[in-house]
C-alpha positions as CSV (number, residue, x, y, z in Angstrom):
1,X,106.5,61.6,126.8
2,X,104.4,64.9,127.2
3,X,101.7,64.7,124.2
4,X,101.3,68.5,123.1
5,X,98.3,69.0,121.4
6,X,96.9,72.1,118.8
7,X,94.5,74.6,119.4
8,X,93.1,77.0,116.6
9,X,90.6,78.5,118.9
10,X,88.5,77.7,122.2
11,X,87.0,74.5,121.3
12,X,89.7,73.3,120.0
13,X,91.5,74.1,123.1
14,X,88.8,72.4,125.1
15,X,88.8,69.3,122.9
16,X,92.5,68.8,123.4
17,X,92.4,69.1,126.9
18,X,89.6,66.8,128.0
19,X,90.9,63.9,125.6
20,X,94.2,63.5,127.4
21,X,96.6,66.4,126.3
22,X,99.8,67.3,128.4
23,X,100.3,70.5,127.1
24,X,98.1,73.0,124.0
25,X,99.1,75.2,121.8
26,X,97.8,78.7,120.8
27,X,98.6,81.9,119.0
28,X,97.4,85.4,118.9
29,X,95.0,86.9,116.3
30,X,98.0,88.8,113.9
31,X,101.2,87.6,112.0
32,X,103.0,86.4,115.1
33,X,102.3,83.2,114.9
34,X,102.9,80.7,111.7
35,X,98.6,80.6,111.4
36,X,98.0,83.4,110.9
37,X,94.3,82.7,109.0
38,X,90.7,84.0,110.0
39,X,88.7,82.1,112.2
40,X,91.5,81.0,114.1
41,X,93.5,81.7,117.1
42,X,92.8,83.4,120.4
43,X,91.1,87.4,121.3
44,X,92.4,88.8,124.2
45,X,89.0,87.2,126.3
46,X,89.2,83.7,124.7
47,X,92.7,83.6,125.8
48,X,92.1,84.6,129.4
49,X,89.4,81.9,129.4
50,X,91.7,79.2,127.8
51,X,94.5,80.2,130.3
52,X,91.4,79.4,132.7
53,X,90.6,76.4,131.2
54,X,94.0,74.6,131.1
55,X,94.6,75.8,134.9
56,X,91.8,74.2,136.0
57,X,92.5,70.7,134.6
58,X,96.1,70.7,135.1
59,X,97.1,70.9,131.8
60,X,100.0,73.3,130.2
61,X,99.6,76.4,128.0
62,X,102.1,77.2,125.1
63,X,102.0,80.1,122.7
64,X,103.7,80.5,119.4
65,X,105.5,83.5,118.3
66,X,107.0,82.1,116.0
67,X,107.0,83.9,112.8
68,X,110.3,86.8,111.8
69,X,109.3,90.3,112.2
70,X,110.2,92.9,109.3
71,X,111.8,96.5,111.2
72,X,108.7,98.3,111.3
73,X,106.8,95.6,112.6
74,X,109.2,94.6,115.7
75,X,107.3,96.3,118.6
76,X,104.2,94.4,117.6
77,X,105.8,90.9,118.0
78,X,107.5,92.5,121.6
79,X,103.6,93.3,122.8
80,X,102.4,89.5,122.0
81,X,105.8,88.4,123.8
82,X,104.4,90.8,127.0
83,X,100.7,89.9,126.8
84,X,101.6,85.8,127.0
85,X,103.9,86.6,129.8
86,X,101.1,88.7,131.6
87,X,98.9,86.2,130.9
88,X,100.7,83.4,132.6
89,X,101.3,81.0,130.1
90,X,103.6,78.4,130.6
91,X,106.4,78.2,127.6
92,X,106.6,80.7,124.4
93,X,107.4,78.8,121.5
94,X,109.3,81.4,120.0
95,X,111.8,81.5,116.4
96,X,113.6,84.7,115.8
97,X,116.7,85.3,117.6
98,X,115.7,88.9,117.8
99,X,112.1,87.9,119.9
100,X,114.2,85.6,121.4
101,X,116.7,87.8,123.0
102,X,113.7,90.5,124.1
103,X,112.0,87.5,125.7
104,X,114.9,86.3,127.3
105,X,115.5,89.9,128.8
106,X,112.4,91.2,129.7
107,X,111.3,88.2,131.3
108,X,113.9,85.9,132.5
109,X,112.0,83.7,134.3
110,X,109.5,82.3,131.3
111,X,110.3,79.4,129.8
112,X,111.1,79.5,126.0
113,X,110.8,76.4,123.8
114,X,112.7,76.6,120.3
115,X,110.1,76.5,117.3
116,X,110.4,74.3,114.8
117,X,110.4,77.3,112.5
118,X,113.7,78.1,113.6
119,X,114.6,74.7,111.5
120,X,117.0,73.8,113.8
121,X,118.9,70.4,112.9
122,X,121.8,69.7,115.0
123,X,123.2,69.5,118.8
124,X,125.3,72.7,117.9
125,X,122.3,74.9,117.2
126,X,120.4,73.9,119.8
127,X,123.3,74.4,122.0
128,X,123.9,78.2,120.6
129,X,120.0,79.0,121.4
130,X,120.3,77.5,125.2
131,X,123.4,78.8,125.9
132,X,122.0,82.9,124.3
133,X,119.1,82.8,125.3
134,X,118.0,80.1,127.7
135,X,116.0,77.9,125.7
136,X,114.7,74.8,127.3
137,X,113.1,72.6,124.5
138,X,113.5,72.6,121.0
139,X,111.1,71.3,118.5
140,X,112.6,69.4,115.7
141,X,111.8,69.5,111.9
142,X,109.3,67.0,110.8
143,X,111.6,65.9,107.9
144,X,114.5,64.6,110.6
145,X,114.4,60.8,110.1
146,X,114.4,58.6,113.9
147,X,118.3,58.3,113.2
148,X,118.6,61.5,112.8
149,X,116.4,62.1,116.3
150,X,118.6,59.6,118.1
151,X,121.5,61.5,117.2
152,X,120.1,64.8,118.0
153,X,118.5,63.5,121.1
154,X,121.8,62.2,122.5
155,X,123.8,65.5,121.8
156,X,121.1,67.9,122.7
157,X,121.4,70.0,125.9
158,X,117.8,70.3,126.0
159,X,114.4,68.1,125.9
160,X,113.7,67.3,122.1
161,X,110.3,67.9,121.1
162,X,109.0,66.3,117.3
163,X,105.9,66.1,115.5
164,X,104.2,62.9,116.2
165,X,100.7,62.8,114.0
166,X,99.4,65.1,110.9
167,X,100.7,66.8,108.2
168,X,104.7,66.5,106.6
169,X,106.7,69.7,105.0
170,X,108.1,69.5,101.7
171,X,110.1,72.5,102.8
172,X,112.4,73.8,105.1
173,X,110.0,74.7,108.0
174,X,108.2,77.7,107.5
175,X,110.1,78.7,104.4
176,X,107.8,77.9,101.9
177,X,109.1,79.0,98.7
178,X,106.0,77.6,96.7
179,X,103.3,80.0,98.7
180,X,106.0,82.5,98.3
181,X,106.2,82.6,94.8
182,X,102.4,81.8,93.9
183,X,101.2,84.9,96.1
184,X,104.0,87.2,96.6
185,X,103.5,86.5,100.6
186,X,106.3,85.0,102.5
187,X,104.7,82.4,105.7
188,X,108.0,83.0,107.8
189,X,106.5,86.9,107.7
190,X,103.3,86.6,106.7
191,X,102.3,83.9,109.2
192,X,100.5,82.2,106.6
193,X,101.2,79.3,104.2
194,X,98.9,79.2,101.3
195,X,96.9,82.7,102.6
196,X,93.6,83.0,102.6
197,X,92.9,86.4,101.1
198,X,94.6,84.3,97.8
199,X,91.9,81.0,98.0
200,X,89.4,80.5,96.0
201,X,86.7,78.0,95.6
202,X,85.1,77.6,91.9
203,X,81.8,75.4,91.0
204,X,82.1,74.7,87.7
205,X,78.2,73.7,87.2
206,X,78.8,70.0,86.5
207,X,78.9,69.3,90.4
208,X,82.6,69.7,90.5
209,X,84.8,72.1,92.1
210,X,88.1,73.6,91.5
211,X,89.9,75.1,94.1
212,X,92.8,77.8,93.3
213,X,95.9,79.8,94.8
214,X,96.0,82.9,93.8
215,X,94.9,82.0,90.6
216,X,96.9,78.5,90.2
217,X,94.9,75.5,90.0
218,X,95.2,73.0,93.1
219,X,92.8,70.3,92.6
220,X,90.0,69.1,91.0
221,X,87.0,67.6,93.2
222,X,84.2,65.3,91.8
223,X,80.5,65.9,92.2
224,X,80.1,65.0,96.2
225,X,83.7,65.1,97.0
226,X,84.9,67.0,99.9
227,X,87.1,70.5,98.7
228,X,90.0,70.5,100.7
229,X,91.9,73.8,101.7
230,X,94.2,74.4,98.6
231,X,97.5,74.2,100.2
232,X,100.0,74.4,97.2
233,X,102.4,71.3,98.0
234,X,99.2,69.3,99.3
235,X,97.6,69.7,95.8
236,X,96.8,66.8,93.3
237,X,99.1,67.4,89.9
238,X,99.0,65.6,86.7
239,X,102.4,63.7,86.3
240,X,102.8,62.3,83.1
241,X,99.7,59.8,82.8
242,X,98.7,59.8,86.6
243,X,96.9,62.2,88.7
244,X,97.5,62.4,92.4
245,X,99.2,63.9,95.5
246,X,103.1,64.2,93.6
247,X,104.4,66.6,96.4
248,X,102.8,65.5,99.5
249,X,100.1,63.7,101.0
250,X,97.5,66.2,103.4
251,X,97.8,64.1,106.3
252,X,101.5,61.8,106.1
253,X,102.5,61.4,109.9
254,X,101.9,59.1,112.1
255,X,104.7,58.2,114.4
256,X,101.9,55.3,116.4
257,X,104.0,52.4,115.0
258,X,107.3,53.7,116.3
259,X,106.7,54.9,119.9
260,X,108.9,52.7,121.8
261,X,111.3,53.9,119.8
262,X,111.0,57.5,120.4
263,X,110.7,56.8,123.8
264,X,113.9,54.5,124.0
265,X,116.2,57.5,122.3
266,X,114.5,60.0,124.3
267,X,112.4,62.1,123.2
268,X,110.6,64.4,125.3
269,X,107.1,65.2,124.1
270,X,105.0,64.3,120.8
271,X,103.4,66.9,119.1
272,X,100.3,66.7,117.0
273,X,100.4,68.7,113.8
274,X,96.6,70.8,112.9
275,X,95.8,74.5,114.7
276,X,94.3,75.2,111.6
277,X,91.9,71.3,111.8
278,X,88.6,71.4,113.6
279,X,87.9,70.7,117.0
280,X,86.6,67.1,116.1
281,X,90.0,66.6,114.4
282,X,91.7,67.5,117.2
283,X,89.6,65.5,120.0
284,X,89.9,62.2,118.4
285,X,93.6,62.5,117.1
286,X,94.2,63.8,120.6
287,X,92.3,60.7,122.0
288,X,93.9,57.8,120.2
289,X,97.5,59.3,121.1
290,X,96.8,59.4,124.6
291,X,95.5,56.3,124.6
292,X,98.9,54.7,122.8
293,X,101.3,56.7,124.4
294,X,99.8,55.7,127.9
295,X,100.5,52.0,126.6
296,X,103.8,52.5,125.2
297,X,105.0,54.1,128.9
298,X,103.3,51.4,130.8
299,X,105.1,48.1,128.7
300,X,107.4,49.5,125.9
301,X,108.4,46.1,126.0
302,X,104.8,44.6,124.3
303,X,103.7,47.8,122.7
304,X,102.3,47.6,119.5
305,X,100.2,50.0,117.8
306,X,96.2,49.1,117.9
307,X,94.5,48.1,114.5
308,X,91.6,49.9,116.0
309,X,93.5,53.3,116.6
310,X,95.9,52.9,113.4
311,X,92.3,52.5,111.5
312,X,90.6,55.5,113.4
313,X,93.2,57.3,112.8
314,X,93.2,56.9,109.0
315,X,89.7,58.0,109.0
316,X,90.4,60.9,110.2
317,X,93.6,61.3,108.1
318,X,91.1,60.9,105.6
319,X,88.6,63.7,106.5
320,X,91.6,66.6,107.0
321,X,92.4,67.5,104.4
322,X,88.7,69.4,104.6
323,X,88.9,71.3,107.7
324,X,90.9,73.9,106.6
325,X,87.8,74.8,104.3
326,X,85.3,74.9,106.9
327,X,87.7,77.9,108.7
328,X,87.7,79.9,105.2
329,X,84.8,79.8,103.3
330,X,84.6,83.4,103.8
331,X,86.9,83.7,100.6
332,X,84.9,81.8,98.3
């Protein structure tokens, strides 16, 4: 199993890397790619270094394009399609049929993976993107349940690809209709769930913070509790007498305790949720998976998940909810 690991930027990239990652990905610094937020993702120069970086360690290089251009804004989604292929990466992780097709065209020979924005459920989807456009991996909604895998896995003309650590969706994979509605700005267009330019953090004077989408209340932090990034669904809400996470928890996956399984019904690669965590996030997620899958391959058999990773992992399950913060207190 190929253990395909974020990267929000440079260090992250280099994080991911030297802690045991098969395979990184990135995205450009515009609306092609579903993180689409300041602070992250790769200039033209960063890129040509990470491109550097991964070649040098043997490691693999993915880019995203995986958002859905409006009319007007086709040709820009065609030049990030030319500049990864220029640039030599190895797989674009693309989700429009329309990017896919141009890919596909203009340069046969690059190998295109099938986002999981495309939300993609069944054997017969995947089978209309390979057989259209040549896809040669698709990446499978985190909602799928490992039944569901198996039977995708079996009928699948391609390598399946799921989520394996980090954050759940509530929604239909990029299709947020919560973000949507509370800022007028879709994340399958915009490239951005819960944007930015709509956050805000407010101190109230007691020591507390509140943090806000465009306007609507998120959560309420404590005197020295850590602000998260106020992600809509990831939100604390008041339900009848109880305060606490009623959508969905910041950090919910972690697929440690099942990877014989996954290997058994043959999945391809695991992929770790977080281009918008920080690079410490990212080295010691990447880390502990390495480490596990490397003793799942070796005796499937006897694998069971470590106490001592299960528990490093849930401290840092605990910390990202923050991270996003760190990339966007420019809005405050």
């Amino acid at each position: 199993m190929e253990l395909v690991c974020p990267a929000g930027g440079l260090p992250s990239l280099k994080a991911a890397v030297d802690n045991g990652a098969d395979a990184v990905y990135t995205g450009f610094r515009d609306d092609t790619n579903a993180r689409h937020f300041a602070g992250l993702n790769f200039s033209d120069r960063s890129f040509e270094q990470a491109r550097t970086y991964t070649r040098e360690h043997g490691c693999q290089l993915y880019v995203a394009i995986n958002t859905y251009p409006q009319p007007a804004g086709f040709p820009r989604w065609q030049r990030a399609v030319d500049k990864a292929a220029a640039l030599g990466v190895d797989a674009l992780i693309l989700a429009d049929m329309g990017v896919m097709d141009y890919a596909s065209e203009r340069w046969p020979d690059l190998r295109l993976h099938l986002s999981v924005q495309a939300s993609v459920t069944n054997a017969e989807g995947i089978r209309f993107y390979h057989e259209n456009f040549g896809i040669q991996r698709v990446v499978l909604p985190r909602v799928l349940s490992i039944q569901q895998v198996a039977q995708v896995t079996r009928e699948s003309p391609v390598p399946v690809e799921t989520f394996g650590f980090g954050s759940l969706c509530v929604m239909v994979e990029g299709r947020c209709l919560l973000s949507s509605y509370a800022t007028g700005r879709s994340p399958n267009t915009y490239g951005a769930c819960s944007p930015g330019s709509h956050v805000r953090w407010e101190e109230t004077g007691d020591g507390c913070t509140n943090t806000r989408l465009n306007g609507v209340l998120i959560d309420h932090y404590g005197p020295g509790e850590k602000a998260g990034y106020p992600t809509l669904c990831k939100g604390r809400f008041q339900v009848g007498e109880h305060t606490y996470y009623a959508l969905e928890e910041p950090t919910s996956l972690n697929t440690l305790p099942i990877l014989p399984q996954l290997r058994e019904i043959g999945v391809a690669a695991i992929k770790v949720e977080g281009r918008q965590r920080s690079p410490a996030y990212v080295a010691q997620v990447t880390r502990v998976m390495r480490s596990a899958i490397d003793r799942c391959l070796q005796d499937p058999q006897r694998y069971e998940p470590d106490d001592r990773l299960m528990r490093r992992l849930d401290s840092v399950s605990e910390g990202a909810q923050t991270t996003l913060g760190a990339y966007h207190r420019p809005w405050q």
